[in-house]
Backbone bond lengths (Angstrom), bond angles and torsions (degrees), N, CA, C in turn:
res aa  C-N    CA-C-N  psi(-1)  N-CA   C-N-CA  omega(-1)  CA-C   N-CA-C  phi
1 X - - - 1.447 - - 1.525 108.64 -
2 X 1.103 104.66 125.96 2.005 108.28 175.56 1.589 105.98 -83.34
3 X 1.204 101.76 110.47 1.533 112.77 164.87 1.684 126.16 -73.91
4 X 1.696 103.73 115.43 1.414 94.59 -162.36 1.826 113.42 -87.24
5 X 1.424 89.62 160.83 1.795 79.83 171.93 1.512 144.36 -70.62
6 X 1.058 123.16 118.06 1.605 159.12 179.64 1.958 98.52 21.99
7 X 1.306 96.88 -45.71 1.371 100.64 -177.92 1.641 113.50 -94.27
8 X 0.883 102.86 29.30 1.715 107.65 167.42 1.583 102.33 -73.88
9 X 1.244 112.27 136.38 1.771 104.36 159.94 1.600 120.34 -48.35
10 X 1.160 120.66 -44.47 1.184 120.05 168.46 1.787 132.79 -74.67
11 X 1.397 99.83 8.96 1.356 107.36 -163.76 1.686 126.61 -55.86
12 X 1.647 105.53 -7.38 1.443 113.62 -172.72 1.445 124.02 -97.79
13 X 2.117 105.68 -7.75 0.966 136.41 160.32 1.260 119.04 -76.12
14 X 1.161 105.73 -37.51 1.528 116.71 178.91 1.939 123.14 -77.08
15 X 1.518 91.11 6.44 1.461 91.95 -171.51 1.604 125.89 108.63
16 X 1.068 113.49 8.07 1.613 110.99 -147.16 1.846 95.62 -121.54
17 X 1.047 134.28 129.37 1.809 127.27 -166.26 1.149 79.65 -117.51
18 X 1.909 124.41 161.67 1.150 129.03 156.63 1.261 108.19 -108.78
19 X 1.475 139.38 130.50 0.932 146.40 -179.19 1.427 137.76 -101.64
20 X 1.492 132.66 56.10 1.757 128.00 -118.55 1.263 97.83 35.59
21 X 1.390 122.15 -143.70 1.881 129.37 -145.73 1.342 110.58 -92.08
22 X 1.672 104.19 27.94 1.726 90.08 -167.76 1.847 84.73 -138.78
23 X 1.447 115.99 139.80 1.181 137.98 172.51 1.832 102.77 -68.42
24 X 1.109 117.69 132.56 2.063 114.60 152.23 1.385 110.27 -131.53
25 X 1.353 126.89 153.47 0.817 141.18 -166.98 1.671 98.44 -96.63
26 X 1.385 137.58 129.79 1.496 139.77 -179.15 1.294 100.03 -68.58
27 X 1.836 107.45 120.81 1.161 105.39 179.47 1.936 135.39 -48.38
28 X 1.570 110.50 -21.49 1.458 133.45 158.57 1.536 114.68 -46.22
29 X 1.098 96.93 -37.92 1.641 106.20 170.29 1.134 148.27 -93.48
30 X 1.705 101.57 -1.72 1.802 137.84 -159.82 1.449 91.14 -73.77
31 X 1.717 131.02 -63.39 1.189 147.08 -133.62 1.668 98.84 -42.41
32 X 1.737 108.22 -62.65 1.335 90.97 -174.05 1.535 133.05 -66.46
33 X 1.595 97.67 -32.30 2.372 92.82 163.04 1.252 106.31 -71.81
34 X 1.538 138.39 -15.03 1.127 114.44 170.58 1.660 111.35 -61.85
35 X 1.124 113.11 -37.40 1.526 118.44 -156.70 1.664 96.09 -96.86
36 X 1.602 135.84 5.14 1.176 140.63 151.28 1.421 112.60 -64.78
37 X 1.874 101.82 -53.06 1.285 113.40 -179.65 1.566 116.59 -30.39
38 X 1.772 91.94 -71.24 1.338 113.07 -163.56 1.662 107.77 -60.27
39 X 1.040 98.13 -32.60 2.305 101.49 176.87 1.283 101.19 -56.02
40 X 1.279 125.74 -44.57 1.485 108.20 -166.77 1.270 107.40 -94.52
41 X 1.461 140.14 13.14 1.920 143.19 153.10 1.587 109.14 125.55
42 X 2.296 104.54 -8.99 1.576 75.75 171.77 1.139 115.08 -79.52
43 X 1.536 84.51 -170.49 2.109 103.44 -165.63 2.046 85.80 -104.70
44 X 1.604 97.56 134.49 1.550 97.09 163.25 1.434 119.10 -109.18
45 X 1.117 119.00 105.07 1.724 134.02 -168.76 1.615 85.81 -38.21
46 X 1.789 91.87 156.31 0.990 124.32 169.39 1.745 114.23 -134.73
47 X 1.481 112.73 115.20 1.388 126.19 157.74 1.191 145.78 -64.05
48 X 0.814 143.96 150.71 1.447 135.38 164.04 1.458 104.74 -150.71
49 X 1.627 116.73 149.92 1.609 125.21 -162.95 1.682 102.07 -157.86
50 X 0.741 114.55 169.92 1.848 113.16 165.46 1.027 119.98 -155.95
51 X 1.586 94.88 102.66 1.703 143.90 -141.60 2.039 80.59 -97.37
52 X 1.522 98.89 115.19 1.687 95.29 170.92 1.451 126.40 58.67
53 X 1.267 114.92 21.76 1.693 118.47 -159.72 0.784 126.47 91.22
54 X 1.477 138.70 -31.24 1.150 178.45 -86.05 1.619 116.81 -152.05
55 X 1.467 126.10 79.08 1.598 116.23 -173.83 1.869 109.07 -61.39
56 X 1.404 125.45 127.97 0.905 140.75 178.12 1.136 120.24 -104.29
57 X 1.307 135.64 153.25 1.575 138.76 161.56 1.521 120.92 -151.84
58 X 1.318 98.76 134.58 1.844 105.87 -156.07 1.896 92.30 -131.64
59 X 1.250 106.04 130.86 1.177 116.80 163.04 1.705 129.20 -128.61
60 X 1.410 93.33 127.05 1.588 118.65 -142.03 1.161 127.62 -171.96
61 X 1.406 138.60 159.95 0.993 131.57 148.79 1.492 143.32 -39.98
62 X 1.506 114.06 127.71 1.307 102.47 -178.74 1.625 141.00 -49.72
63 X 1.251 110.04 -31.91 0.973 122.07 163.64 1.552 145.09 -94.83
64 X 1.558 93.49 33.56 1.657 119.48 172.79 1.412 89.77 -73.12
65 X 2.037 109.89 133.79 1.283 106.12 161.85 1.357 102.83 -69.54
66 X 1.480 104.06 156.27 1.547 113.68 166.74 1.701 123.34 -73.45
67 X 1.312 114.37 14.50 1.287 119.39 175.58 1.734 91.84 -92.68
68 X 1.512 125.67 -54.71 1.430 109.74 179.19 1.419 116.09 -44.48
69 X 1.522 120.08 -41.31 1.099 101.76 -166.53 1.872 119.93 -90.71
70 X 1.141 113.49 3.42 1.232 116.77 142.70 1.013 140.81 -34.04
71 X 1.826 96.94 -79.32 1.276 117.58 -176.19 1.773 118.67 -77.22
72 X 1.152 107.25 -26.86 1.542 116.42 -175.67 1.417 111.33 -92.82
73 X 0.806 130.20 -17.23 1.791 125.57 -161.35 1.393 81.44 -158.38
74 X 0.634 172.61 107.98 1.841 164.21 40.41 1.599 114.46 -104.77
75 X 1.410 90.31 -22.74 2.610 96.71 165.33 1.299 88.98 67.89
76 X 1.547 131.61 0.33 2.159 113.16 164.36 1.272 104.84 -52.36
77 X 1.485 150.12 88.00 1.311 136.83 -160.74 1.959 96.95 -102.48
78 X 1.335 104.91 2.05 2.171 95.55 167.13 0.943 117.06 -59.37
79 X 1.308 126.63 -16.23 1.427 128.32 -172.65 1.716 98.62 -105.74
80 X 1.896 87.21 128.39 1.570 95.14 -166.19 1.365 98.68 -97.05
81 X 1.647 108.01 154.30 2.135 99.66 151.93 1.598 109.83 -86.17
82 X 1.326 136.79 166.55 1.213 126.28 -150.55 1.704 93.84 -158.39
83 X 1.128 105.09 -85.27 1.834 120.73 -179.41 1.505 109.15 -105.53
84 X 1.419 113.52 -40.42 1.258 104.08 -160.14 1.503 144.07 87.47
85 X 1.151 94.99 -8.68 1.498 116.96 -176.80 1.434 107.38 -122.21
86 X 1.441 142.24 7.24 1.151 150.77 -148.66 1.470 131.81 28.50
87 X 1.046 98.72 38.02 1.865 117.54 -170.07 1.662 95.19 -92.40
88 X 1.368 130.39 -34.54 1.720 103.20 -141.88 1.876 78.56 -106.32
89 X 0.829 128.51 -25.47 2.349 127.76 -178.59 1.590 85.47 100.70
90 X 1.205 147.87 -11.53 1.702 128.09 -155.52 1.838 98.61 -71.06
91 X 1.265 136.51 -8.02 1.476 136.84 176.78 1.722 98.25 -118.43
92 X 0.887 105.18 58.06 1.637 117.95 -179.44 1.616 105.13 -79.04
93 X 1.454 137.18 120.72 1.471 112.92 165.69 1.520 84.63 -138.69
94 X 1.519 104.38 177.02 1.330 123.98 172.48 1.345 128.98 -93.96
95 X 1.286 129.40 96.82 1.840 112.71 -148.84 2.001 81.08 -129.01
96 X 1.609 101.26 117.01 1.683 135.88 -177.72 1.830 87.53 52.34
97 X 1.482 104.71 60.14 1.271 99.40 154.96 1.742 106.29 88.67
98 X 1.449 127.74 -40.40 1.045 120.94 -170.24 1.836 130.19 -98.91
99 X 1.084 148.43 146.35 1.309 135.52 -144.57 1.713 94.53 -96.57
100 X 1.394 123.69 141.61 1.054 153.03 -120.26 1.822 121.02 -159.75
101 X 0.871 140.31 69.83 1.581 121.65 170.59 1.578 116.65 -53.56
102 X 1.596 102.51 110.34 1.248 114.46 179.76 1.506 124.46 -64.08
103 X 1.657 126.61 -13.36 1.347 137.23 -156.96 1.591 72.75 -99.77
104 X 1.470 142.40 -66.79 1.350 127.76 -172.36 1.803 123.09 -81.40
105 X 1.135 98.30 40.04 1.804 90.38 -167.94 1.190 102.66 -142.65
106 X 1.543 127.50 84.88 1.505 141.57 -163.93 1.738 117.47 -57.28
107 X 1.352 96.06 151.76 2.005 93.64 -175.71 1.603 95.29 -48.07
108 X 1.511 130.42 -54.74 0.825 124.47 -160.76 1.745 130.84 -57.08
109 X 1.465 112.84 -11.25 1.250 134.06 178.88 1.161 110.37 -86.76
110 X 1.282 112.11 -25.78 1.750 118.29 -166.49 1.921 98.93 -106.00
111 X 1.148 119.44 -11.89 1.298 125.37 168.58 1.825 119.02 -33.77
112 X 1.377 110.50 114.51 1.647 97.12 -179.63 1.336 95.59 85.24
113 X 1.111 150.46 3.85 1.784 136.92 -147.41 1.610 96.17 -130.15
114 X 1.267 112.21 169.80 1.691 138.94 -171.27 1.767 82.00 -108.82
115 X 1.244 107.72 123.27 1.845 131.58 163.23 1.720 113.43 -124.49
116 X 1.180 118.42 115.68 1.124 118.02 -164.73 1.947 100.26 -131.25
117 X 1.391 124.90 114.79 1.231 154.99 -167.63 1.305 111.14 -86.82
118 X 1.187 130.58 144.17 1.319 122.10 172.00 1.905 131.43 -67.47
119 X 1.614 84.50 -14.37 1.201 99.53 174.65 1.716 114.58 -70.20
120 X 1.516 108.10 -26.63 1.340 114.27 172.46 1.415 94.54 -65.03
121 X 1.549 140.92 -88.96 1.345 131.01 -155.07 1.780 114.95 -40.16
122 X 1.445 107.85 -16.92 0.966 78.07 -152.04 1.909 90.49 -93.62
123 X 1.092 115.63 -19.08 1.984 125.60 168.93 1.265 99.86 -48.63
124 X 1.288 135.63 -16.06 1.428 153.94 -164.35 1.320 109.11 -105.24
125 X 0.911 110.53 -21.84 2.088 111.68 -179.99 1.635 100.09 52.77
126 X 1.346 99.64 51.99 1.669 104.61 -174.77 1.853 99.62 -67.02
127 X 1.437 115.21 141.21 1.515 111.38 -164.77 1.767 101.00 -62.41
128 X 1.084 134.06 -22.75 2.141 140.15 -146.90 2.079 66.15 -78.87
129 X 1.544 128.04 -72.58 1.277 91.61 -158.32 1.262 146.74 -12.69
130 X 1.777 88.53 -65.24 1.899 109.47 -178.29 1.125 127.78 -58.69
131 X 1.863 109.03 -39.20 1.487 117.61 156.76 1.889 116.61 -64.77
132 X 1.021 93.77 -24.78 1.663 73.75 166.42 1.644 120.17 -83.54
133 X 1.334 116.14 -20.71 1.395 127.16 -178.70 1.763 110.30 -76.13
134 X 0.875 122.84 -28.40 1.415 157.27 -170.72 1.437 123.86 -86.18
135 X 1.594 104.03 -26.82 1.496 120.12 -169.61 1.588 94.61 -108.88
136 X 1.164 117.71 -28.94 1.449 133.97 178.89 1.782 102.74 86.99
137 X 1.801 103.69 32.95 1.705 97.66 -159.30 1.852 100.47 -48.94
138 X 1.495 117.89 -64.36 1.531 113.07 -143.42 1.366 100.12 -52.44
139 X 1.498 106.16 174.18 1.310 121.12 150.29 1.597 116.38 -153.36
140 X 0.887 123.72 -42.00 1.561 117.48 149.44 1.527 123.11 -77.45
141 X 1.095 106.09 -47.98 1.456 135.64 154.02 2.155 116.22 99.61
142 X 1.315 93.55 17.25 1.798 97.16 -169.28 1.030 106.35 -97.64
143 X 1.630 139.04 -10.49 1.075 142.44 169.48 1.744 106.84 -80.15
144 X 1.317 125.67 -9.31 1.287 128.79 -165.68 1.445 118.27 -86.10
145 X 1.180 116.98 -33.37 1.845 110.96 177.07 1.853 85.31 -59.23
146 X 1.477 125.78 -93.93 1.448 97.87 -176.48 1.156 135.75 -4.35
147 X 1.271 119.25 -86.64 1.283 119.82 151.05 1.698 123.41 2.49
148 X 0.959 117.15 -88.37 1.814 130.36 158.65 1.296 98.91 -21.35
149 X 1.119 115.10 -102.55 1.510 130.19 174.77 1.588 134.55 -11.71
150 X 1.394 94.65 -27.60 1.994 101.76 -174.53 1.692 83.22 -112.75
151 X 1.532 138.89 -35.13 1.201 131.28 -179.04 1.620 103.12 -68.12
152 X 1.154 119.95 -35.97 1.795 102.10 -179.81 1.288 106.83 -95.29
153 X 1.352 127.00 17.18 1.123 123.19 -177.36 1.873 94.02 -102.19
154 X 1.114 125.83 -54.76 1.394 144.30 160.98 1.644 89.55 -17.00
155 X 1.969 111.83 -87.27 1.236 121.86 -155.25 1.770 107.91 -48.66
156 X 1.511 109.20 -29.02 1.798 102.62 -157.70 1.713 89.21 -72.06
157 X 1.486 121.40 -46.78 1.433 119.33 -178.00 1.511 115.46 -61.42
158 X 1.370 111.87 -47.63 1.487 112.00 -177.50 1.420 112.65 -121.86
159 X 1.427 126.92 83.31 1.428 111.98 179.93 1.534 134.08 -75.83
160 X 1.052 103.70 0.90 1.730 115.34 147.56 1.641 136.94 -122.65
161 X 1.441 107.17 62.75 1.162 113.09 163.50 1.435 134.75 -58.96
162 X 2.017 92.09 147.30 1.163 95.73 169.72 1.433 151.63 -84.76
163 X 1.229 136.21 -167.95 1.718 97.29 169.87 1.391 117.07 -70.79
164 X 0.988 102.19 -34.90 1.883 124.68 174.77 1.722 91.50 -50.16
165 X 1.023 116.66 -90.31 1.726 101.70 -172.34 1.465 128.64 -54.65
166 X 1.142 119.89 -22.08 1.326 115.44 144.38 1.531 125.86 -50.13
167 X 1.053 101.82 -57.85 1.544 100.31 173.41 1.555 114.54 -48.10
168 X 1.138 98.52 -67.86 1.546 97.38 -179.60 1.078 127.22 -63.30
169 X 1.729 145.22 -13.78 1.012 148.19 -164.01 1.469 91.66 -95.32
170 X 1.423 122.02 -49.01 1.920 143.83 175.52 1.748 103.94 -46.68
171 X 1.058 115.21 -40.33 1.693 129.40 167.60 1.308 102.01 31.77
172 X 1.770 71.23 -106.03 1.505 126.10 174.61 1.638 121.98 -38.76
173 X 1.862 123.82 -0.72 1.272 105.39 169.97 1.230 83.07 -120.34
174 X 1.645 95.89 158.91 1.301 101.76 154.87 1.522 114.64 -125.74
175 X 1.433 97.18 168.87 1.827 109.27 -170.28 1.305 93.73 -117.22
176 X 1.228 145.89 120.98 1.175 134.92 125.39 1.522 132.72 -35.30
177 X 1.214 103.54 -39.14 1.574 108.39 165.83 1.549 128.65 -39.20
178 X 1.548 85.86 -54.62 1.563 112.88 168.88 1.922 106.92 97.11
179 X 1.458 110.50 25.74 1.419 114.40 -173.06 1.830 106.50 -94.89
180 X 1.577 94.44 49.13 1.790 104.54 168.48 1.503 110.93 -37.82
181 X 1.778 103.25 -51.65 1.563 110.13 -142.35 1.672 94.26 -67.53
182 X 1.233 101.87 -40.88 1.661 109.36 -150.14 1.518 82.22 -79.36
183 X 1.256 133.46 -39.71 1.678 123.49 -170.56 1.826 105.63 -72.37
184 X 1.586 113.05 -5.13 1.324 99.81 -175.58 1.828 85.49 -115.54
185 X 1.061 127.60 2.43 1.249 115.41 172.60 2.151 112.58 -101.56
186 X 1.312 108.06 -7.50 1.522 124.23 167.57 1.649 93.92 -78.08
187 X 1.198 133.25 -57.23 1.115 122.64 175.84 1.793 139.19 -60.85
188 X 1.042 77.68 -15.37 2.029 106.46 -171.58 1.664 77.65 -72.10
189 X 1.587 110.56 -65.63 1.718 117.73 -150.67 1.536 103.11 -62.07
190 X 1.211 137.52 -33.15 1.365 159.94 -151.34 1.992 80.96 -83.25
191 X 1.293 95.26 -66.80 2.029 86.46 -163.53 1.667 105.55 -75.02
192 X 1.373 110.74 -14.27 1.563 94.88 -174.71 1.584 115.09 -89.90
193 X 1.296 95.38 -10.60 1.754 117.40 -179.14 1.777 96.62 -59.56
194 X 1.519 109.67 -52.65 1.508 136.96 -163.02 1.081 103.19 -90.54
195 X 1.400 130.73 3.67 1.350 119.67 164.24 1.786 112.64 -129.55
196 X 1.297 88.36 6.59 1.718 112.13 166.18 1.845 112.74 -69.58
197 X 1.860 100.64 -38.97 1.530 107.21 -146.90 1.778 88.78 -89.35
């Protein structure tokens, strides 16, 4: 199949994501320019990361966000695309521990690095689940792996937050829903549980 260029009307059918101001090609769809690449003598990098415990290796372009290669070639599909520009937290992951927008944070950054998915917390019976189940936080619910993700990222640094750092650490996602209170009251239950034991 000939993949057309970015500004075709059809270009999003054709494979092509926009990412803020820059076009990528879905890594599912790379194989044949990868293998154009390589016909004419370039070299196509090779990665490696350890995605969930898990040693990984992705070969590709450097500048694949690391949300494609999640979701496309590794099938972790908790991690949502959202804006694209890393403004709204809904592609939130944890990369050497720290929270991350995956739609702006290239394979090549995460190379050698610790990537941690929500699907990991959750093989983990990480406690923010139950308090989110409990709090009744979702309501659409696609803004929420983020969500997860910047809240246990909060608790591992500060396990008794305040409302003030909750708030501020929570910022950076947004809900359309608009279920702040209950997502800062899942978090309240999570540190007082842990400062109960």
């Amino acid at each position: 199949m000939e993949l057309r260029h970015p500004s075709s009307p059809r270009a999003a059918d054709q494979g092509f994501l926009r990412t803020g101001t820059q076009w990528y090609i879905r890594p599912r769809l790379c194989a044949g320019w990868r293998g154009r690449v390589a016909r004419r003598g370039a070299e196509v990098p090779a990665f490696s990361l350890i995605v969930n415990g898990s040693s990984r290796r992705f070969d590709g372009f450097h500048d694949t966000p690391l949300l494609w290669v999640l979701r496309d070639s590794l099938g972790l599909t908790a991690t949502k695309f959202g804006c694209g520009e890393g403004l709204c937290g809904v592609c939130t992951v944890h990369l050497d521990g720290e929270p991350v927008r995956a739609c702006v944070t290239t394979i090549a950054e995460a190379d050698g690095r610790r990537v941690t998915t929500l699907e990991a917390l959750a093989a983990a019976g990480h406690p923010l689940l139950a308090a989110w189940i409990a709090e009744s936080t979702s309501q659409c619910g696609y803004c929420q792996p983020g969500q997860i993700m910047t809240a246990a990222a909060l608790l591992a640094r500060t396990p008794r937050p305040t409302d003030d750092e909750i708030v501020g650490a929570m910022a950076g996602n947004l809900c359309r829903c608009g279920t702040y209170l209950r997502i800062r009251r899942a978090v309240r239950r999570v540190a007082e549980k842990e400062a109960a034991r």
